[in-house]
mmCIF file of the N, C-alpha and C atoms, coordinates in Angstrom:
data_MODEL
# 
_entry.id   MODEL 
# 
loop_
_atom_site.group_PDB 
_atom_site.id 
_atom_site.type_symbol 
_atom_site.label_atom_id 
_atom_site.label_alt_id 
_atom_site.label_comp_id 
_atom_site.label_asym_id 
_atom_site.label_entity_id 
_atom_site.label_seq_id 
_atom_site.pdbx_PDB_ins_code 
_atom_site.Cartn_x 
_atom_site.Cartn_y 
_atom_site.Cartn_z 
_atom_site.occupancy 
_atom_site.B_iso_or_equiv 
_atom_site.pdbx_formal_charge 
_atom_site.auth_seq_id 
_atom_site.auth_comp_id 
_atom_site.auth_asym_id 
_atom_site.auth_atom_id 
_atom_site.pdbx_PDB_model_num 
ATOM 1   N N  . UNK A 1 1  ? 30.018 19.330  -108.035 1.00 0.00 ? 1  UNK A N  1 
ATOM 2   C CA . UNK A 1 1  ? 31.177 19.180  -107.205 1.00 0.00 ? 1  UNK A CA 1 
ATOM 3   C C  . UNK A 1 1  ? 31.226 17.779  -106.579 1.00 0.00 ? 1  UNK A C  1 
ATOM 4   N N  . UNK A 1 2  ? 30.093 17.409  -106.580 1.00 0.00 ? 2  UNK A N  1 
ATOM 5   C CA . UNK A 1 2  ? 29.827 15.832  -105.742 1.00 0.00 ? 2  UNK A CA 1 
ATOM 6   C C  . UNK A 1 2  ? 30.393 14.962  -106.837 1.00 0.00 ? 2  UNK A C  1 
ATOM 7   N N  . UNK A 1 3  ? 30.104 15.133  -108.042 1.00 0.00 ? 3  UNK A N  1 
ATOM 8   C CA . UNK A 1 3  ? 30.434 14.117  -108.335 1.00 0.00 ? 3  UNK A CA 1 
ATOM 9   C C  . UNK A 1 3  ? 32.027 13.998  -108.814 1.00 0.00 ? 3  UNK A C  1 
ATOM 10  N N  . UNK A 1 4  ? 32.556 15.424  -109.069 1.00 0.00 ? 4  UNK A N  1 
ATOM 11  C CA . UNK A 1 4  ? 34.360 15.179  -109.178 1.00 0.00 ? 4  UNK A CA 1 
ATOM 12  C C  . UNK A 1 4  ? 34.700 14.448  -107.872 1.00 0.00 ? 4  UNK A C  1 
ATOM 13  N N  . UNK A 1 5  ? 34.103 14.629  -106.844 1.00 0.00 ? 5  UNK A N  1 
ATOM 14  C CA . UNK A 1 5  ? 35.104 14.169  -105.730 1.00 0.00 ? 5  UNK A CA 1 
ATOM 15  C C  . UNK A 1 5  ? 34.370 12.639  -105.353 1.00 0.00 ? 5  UNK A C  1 
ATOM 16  N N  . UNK A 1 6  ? 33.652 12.357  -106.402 1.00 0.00 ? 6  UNK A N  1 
ATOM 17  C CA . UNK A 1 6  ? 33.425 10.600  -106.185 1.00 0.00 ? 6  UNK A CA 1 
ATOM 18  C C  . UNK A 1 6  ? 34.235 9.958   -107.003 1.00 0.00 ? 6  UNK A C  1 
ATOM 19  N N  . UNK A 1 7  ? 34.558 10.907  -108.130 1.00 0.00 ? 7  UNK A N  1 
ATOM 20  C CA . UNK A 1 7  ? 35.305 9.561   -109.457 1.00 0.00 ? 7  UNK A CA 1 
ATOM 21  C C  . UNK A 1 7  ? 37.026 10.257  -109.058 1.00 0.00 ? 7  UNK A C  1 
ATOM 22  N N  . UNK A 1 8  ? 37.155 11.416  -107.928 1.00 0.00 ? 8  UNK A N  1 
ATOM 23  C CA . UNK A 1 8  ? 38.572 10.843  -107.370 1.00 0.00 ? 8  UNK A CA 1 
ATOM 24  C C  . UNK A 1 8  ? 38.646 10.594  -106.046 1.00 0.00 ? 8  UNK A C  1 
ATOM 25  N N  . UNK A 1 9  ? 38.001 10.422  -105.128 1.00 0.00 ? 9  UNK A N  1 
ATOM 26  C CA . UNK A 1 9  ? 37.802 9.784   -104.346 1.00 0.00 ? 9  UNK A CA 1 
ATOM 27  C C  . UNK A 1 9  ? 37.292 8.480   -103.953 1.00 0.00 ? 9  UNK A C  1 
ATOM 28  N N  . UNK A 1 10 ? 37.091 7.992   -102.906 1.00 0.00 ? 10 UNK A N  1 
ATOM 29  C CA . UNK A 1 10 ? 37.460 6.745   -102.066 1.00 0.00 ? 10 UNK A CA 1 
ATOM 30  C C  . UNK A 1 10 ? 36.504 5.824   -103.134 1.00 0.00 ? 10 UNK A C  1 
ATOM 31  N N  . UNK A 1 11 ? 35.513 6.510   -103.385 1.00 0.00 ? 11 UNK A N  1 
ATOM 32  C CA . UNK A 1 11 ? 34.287 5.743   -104.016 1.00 0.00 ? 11 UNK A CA 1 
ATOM 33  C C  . UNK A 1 11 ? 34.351 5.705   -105.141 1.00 0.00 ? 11 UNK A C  1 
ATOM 34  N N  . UNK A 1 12 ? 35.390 6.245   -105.994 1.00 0.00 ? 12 UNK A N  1 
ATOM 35  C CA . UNK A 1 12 ? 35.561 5.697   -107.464 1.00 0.00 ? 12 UNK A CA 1 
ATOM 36  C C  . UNK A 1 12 ? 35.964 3.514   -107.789 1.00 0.00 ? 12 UNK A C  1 
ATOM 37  N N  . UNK A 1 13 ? 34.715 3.130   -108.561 1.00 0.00 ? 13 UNK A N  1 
ATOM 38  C CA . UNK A 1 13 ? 34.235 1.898   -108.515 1.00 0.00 ? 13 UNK A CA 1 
ATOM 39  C C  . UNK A 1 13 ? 35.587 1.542   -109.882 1.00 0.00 ? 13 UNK A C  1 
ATOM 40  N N  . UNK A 1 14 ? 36.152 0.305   -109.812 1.00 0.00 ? 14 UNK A N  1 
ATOM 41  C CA . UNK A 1 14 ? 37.133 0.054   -111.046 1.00 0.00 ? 14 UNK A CA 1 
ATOM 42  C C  . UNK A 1 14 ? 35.966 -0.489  -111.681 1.00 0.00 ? 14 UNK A C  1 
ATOM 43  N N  . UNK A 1 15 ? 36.557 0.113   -112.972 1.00 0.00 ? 15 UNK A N  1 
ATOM 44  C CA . UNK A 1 15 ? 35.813 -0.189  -114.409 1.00 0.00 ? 15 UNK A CA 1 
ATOM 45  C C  . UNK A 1 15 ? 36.303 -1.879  -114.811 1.00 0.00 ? 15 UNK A C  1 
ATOM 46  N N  . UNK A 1 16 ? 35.440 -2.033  -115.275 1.00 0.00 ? 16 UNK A N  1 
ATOM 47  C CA . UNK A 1 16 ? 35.483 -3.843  -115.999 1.00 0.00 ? 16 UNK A CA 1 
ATOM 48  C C  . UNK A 1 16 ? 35.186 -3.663  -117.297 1.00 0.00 ? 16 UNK A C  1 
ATOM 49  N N  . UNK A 1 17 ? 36.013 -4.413  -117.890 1.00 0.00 ? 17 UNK A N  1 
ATOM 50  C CA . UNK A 1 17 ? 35.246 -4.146  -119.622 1.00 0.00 ? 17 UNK A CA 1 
ATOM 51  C C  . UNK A 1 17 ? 34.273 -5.431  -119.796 1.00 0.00 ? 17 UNK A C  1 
ATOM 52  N N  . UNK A 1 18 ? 33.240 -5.554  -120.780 1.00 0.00 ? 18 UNK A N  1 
ATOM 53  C CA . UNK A 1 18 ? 32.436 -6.599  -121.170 1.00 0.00 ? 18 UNK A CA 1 
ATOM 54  C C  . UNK A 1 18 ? 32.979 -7.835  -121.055 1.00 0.00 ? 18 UNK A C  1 
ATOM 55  N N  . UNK A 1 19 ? 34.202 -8.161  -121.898 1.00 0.00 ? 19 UNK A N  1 
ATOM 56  C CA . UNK A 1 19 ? 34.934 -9.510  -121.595 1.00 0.00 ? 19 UNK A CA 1 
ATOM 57  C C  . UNK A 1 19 ? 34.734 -9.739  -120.064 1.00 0.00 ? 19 UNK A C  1 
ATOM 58  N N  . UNK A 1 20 ? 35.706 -8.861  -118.636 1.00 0.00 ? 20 UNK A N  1 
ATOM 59  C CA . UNK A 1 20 ? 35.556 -9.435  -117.898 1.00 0.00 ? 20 UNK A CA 1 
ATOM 60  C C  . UNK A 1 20 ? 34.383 -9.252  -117.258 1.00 0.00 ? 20 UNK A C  1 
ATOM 61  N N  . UNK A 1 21 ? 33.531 -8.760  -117.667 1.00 0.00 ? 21 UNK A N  1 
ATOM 62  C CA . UNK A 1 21 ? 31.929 -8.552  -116.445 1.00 0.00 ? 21 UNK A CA 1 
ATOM 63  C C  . UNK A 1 21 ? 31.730 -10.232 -117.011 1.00 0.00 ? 21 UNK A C  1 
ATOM 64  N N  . UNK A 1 22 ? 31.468 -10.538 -118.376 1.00 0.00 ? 22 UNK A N  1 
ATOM 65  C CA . UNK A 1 22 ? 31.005 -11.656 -118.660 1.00 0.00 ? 22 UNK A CA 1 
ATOM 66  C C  . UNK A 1 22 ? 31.661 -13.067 -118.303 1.00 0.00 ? 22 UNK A C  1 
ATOM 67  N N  . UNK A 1 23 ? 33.085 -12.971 -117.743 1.00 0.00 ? 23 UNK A N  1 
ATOM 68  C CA . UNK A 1 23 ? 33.761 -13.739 -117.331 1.00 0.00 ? 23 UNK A CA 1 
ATOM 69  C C  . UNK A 1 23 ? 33.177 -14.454 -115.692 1.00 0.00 ? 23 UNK A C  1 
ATOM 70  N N  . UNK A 1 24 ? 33.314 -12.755 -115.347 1.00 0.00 ? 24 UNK A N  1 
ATOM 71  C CA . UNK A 1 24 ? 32.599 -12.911 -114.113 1.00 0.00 ? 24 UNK A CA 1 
ATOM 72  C C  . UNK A 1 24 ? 31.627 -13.722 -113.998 1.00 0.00 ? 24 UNK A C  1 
ATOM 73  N N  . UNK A 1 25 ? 30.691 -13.062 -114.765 1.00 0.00 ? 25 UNK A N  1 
ATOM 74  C CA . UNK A 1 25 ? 29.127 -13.806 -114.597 1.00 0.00 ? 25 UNK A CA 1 
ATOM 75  C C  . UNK A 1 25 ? 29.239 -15.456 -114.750 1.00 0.00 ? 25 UNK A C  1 
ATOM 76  N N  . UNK A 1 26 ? 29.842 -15.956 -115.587 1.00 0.00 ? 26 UNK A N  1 
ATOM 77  C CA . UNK A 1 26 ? 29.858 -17.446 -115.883 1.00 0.00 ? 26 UNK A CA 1 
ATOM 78  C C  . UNK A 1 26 ? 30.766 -17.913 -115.357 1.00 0.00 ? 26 UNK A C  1 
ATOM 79  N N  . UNK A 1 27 ? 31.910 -16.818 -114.378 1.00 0.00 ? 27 UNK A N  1 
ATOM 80  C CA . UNK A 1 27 ? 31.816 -17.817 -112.761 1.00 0.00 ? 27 UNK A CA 1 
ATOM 81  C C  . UNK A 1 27 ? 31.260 -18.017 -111.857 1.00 0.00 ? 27 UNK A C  1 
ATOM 82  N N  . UNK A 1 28 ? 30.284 -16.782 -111.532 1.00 0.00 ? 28 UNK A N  1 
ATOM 83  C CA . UNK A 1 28 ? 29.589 -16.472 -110.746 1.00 0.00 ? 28 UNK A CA 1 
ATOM 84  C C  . UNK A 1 28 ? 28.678 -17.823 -111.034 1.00 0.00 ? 28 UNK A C  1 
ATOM 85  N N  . UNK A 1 29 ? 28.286 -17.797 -111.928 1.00 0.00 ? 29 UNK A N  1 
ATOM 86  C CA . UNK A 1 29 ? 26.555 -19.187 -112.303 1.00 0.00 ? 29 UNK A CA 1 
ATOM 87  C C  . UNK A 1 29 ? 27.452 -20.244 -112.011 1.00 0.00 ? 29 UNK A C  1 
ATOM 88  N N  . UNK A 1 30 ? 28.450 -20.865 -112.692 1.00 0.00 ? 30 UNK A N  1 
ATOM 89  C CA . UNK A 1 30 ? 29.351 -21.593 -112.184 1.00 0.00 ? 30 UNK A CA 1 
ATOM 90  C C  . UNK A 1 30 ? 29.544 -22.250 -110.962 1.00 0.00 ? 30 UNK A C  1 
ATOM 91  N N  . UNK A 1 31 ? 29.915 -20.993 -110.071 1.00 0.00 ? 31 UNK A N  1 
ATOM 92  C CA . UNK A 1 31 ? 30.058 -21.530 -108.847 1.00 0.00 ? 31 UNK A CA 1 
ATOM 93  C C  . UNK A 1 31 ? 28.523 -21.777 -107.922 1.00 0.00 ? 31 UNK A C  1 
ATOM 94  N N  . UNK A 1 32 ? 27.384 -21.067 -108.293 1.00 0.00 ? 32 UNK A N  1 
ATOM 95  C CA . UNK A 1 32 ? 25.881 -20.746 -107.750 1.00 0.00 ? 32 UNK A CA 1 
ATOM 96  C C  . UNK A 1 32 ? 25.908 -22.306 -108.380 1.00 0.00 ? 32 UNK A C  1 
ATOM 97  N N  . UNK A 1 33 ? 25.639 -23.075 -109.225 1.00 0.00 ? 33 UNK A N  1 
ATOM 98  C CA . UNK A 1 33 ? 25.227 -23.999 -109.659 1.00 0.00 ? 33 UNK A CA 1 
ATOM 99  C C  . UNK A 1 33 ? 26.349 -25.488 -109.391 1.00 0.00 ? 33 UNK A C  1 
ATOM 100 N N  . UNK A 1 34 ? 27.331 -25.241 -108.646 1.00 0.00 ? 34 UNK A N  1 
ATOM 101 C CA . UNK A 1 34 ? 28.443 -26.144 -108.251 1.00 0.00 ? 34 UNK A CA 1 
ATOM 102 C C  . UNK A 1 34 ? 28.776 -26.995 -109.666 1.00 0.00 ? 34 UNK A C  1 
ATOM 103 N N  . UNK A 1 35 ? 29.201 -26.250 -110.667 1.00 0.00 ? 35 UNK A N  1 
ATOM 104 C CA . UNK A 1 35 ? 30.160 -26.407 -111.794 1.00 0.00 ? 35 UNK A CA 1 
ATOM 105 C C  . UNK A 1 35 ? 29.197 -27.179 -112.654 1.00 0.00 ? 35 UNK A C  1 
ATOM 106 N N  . UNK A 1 36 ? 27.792 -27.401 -112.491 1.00 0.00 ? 36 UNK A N  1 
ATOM 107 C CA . UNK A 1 36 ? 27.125 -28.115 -113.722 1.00 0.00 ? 36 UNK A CA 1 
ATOM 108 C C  . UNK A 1 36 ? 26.797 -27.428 -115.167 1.00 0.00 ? 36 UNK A C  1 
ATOM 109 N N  . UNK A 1 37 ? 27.894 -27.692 -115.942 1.00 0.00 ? 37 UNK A N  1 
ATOM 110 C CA . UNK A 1 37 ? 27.975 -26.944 -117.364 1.00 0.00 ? 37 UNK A CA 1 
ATOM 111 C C  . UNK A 1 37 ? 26.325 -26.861 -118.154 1.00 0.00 ? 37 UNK A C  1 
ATOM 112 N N  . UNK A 1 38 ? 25.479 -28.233 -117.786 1.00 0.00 ? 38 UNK A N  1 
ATOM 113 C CA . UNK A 1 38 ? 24.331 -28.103 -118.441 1.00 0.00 ? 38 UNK A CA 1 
ATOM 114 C C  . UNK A 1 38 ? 23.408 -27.145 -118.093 1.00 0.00 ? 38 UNK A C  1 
ATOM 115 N N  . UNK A 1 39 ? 23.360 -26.824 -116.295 1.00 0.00 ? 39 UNK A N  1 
ATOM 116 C CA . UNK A 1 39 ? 22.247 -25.755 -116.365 1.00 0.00 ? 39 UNK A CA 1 
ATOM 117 C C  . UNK A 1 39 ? 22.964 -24.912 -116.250 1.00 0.00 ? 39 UNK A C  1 
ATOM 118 N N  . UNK A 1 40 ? 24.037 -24.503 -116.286 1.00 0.00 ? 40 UNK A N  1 
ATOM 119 C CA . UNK A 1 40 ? 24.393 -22.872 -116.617 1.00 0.00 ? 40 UNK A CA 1 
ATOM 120 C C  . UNK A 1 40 ? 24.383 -22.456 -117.984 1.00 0.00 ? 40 UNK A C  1 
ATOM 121 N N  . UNK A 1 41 ? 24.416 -23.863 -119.057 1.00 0.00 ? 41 UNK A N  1 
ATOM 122 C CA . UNK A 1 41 ? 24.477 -23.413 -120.434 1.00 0.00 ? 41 UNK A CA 1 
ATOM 123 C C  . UNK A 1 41 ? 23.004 -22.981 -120.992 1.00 0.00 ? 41 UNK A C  1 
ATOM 124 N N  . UNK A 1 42 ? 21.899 -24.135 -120.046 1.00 0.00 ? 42 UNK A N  1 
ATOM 125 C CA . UNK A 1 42 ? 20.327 -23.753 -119.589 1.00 0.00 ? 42 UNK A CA 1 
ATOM 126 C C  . UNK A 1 42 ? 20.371 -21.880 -119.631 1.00 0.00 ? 42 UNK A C  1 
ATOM 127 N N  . UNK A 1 43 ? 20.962 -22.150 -118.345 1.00 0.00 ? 43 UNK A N  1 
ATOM 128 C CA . UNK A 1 43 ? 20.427 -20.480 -118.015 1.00 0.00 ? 43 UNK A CA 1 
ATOM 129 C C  . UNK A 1 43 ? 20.948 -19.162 -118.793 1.00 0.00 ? 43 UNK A C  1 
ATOM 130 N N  . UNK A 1 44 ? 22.308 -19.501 -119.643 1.00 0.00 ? 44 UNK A N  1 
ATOM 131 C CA . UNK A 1 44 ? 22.923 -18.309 -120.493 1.00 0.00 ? 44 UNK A CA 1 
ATOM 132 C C  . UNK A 1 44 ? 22.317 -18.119 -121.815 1.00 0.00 ? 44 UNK A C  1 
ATOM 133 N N  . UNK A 1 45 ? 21.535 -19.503 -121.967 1.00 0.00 ? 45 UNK A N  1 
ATOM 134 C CA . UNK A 1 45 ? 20.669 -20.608 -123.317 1.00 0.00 ? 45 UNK A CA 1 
ATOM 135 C C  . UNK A 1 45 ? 21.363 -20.120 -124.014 1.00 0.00 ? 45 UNK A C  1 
ATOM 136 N N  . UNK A 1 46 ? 22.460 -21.173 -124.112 1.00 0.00 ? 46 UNK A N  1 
ATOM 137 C CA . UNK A 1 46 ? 23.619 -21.307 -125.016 1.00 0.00 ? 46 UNK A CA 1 
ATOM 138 C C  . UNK A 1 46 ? 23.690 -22.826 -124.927 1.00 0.00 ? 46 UNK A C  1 
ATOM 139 N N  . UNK A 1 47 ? 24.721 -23.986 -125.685 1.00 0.00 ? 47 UNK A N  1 
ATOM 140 C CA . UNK A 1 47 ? 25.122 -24.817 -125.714 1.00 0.00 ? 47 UNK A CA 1 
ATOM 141 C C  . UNK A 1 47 ? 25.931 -25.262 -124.952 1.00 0.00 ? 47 UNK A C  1 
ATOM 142 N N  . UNK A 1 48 ? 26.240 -26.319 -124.361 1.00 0.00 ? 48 UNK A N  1 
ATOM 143 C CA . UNK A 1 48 ? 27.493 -26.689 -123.348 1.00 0.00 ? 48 UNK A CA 1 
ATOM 144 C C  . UNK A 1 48 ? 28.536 -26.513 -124.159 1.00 0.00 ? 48 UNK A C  1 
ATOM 145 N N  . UNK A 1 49 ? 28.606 -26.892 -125.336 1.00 0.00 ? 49 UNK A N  1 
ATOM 146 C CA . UNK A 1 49 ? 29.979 -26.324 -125.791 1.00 0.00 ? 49 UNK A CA 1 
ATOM 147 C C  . UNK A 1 49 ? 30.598 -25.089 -126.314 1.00 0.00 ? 49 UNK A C  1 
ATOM 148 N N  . UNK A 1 50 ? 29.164 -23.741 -126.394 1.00 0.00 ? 50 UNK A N  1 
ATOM 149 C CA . UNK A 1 50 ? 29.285 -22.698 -125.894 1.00 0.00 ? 50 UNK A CA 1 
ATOM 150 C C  . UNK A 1 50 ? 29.806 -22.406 -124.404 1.00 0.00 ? 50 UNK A C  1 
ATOM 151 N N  . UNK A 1 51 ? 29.777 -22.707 -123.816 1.00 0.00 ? 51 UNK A N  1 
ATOM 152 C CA . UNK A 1 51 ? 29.975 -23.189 -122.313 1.00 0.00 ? 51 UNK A CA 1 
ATOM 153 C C  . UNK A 1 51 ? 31.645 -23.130 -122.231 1.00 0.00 ? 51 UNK A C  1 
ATOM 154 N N  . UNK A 1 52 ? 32.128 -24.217 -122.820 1.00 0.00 ? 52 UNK A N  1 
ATOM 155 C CA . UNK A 1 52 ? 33.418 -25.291 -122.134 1.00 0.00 ? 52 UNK A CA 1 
ATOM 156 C C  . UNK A 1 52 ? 34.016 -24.290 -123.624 1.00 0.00 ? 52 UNK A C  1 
ATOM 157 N N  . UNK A 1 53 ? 33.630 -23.668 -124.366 1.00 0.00 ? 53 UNK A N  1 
ATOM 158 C CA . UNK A 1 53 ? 34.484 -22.567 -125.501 1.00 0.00 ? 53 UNK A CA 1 
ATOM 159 C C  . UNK A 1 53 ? 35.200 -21.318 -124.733 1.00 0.00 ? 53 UNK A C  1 
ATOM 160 N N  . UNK A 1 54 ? 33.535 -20.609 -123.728 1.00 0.00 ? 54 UNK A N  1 
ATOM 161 C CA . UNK A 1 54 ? 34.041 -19.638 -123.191 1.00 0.00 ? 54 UNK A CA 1 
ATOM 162 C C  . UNK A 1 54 ? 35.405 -19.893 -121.902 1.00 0.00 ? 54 UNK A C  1 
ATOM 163 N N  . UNK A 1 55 ? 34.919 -20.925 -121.379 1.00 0.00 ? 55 UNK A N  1 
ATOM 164 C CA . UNK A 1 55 ? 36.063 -21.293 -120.543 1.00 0.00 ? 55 UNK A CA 1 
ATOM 165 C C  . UNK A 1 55 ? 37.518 -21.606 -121.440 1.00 0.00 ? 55 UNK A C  1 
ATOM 166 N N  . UNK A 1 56 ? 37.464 -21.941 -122.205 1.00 0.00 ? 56 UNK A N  1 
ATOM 167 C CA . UNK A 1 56 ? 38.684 -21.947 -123.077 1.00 0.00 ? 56 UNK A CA 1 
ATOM 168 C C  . UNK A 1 56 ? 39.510 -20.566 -122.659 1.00 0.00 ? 56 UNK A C  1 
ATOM 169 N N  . UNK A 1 57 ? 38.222 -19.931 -123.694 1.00 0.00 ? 57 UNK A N  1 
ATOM 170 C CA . UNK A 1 57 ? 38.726 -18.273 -124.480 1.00 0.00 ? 57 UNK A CA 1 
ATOM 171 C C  . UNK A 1 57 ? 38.941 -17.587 -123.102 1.00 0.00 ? 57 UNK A C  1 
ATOM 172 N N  . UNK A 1 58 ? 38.866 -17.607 -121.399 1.00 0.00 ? 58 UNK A N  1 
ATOM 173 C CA . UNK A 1 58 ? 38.321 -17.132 -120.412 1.00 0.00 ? 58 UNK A CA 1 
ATOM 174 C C  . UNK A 1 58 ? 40.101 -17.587 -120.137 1.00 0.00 ? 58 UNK A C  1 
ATOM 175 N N  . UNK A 1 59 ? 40.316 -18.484 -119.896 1.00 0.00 ? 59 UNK A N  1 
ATOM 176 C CA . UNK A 1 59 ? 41.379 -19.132 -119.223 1.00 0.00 ? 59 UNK A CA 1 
ATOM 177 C C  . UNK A 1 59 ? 41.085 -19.949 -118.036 1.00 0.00 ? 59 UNK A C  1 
ATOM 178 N N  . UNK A 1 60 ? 39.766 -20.367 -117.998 1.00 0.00 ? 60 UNK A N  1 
ATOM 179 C CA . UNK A 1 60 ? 39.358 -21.115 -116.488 1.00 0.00 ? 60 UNK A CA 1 
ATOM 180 C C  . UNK A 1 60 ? 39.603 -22.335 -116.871 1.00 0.00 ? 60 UNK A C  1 
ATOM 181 N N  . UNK A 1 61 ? 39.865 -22.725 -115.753 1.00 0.00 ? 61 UNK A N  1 
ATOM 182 C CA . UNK A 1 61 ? 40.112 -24.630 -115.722 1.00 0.00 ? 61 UNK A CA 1 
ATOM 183 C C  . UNK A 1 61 ? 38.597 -24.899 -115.169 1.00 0.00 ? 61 UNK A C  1 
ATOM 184 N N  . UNK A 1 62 ? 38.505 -25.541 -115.556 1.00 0.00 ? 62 UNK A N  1 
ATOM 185 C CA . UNK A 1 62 ? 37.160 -26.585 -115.457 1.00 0.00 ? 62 UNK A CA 1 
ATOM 186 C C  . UNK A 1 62 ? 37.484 -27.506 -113.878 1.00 0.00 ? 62 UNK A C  1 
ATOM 187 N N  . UNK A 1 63 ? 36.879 -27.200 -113.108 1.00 0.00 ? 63 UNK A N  1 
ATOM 188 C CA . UNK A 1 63 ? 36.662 -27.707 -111.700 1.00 0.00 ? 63 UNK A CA 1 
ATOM 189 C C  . UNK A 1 63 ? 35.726 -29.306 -111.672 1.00 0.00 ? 63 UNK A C  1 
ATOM 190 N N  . UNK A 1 64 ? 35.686 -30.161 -110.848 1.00 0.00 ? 64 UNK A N  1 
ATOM 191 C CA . UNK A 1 64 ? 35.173 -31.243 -110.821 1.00 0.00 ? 64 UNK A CA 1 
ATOM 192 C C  . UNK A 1 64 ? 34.759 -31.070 -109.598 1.00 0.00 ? 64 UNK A C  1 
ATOM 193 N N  . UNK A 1 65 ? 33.380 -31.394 -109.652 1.00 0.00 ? 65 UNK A N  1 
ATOM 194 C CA . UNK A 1 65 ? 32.766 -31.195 -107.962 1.00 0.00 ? 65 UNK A CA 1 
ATOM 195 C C  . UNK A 1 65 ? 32.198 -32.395 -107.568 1.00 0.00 ? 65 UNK A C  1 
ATOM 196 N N  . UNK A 1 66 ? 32.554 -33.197 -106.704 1.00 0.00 ? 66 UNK A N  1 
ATOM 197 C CA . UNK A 1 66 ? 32.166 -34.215 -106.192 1.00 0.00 ? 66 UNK A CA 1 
ATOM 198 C C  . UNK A 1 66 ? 30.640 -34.060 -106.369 1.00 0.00 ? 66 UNK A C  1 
ATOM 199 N N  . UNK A 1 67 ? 30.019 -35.237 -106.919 1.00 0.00 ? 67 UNK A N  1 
ATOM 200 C CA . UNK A 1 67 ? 28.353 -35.169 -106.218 1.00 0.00 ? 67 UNK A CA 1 
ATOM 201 C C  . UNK A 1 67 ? 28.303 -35.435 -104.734 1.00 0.00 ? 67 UNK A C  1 
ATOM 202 N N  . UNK A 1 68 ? 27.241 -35.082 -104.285 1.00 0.00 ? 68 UNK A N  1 
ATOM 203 C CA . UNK A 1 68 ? 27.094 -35.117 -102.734 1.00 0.00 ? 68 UNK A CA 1 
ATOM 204 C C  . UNK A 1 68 ? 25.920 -35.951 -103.081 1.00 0.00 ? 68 UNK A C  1 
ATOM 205 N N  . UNK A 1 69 ? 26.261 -37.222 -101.934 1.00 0.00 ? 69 UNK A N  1 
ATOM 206 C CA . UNK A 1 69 ? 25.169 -38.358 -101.943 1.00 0.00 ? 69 UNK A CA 1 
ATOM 207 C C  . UNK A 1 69 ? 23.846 -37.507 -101.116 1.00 0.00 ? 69 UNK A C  1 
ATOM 208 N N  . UNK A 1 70 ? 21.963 -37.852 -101.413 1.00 0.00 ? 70 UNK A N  1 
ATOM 209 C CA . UNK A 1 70 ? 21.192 -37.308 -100.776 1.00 0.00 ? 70 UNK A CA 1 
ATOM 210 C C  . UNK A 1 70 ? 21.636 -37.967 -99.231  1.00 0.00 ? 70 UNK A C  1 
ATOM 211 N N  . UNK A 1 71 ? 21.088 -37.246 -97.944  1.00 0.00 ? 71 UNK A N  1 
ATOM 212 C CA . UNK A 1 71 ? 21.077 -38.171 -96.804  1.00 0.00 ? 71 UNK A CA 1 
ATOM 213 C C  . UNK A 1 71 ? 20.072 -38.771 -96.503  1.00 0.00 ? 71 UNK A C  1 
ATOM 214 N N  . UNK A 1 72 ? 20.555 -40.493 -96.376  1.00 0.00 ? 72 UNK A N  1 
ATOM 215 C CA . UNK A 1 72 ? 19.187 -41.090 -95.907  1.00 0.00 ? 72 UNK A CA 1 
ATOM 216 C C  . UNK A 1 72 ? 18.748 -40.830 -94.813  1.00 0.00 ? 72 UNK A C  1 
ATOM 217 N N  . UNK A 1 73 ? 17.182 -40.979 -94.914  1.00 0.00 ? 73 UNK A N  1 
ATOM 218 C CA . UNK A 1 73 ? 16.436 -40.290 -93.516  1.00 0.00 ? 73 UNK A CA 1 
ATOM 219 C C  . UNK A 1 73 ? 16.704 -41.279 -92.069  1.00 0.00 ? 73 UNK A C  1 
ATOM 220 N N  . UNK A 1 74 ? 17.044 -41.044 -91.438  1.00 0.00 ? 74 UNK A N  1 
ATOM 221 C CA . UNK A 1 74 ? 17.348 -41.897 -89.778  1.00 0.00 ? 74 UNK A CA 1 
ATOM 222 C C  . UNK A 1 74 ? 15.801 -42.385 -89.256  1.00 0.00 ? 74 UNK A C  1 
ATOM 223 N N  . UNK A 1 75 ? 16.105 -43.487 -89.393  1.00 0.00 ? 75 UNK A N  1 
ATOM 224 C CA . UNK A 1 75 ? 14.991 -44.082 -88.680  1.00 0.00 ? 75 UNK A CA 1 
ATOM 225 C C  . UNK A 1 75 ? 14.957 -44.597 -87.857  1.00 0.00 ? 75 UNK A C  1 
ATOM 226 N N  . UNK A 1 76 ? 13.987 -43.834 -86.119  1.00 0.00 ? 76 UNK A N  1 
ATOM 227 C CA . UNK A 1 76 ? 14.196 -43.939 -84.746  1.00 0.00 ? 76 UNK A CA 1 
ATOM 228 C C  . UNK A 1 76 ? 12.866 -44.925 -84.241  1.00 0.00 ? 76 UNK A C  1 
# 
């Protein structure tokens, strides 16, 4: 009985198909890694142009993230 009244009730979770879980994920690394195509292609160990394909086939635009200069240390 518990579980009819989870998959129609409040707590029924929306389903994702593979395409988008995997979409997800390689925004998710994406954004965790501030848009560097090489180590997310590292971490999926795929090719960058495996990479910049799925974003094609995905529909994402490719983001440009400023580098952030290190800060030099203040010297008192």
């Amino acid at each position: 009985m518990q579980a009819a009244q989870k998959a129609d009730g409040p707590w029924r979770v929306a389903e994702t198909t593979p395409t988008e879980e995997a979409r997800l994920q390689l925004l998710s690394l994406l954004e965790r890694h501030e848009w560097n195509i090489a180590e997310v292609a590292r971490l999926l160990r795929v090719t960058r142009r495996t990479v910049y394909m799925r974003l094609r086939s995905f529909g994402i635009e490719r983001k440009h993230v400023p580098k952030i200069y290190k800060k030099m240390p203040i010297e008192t």
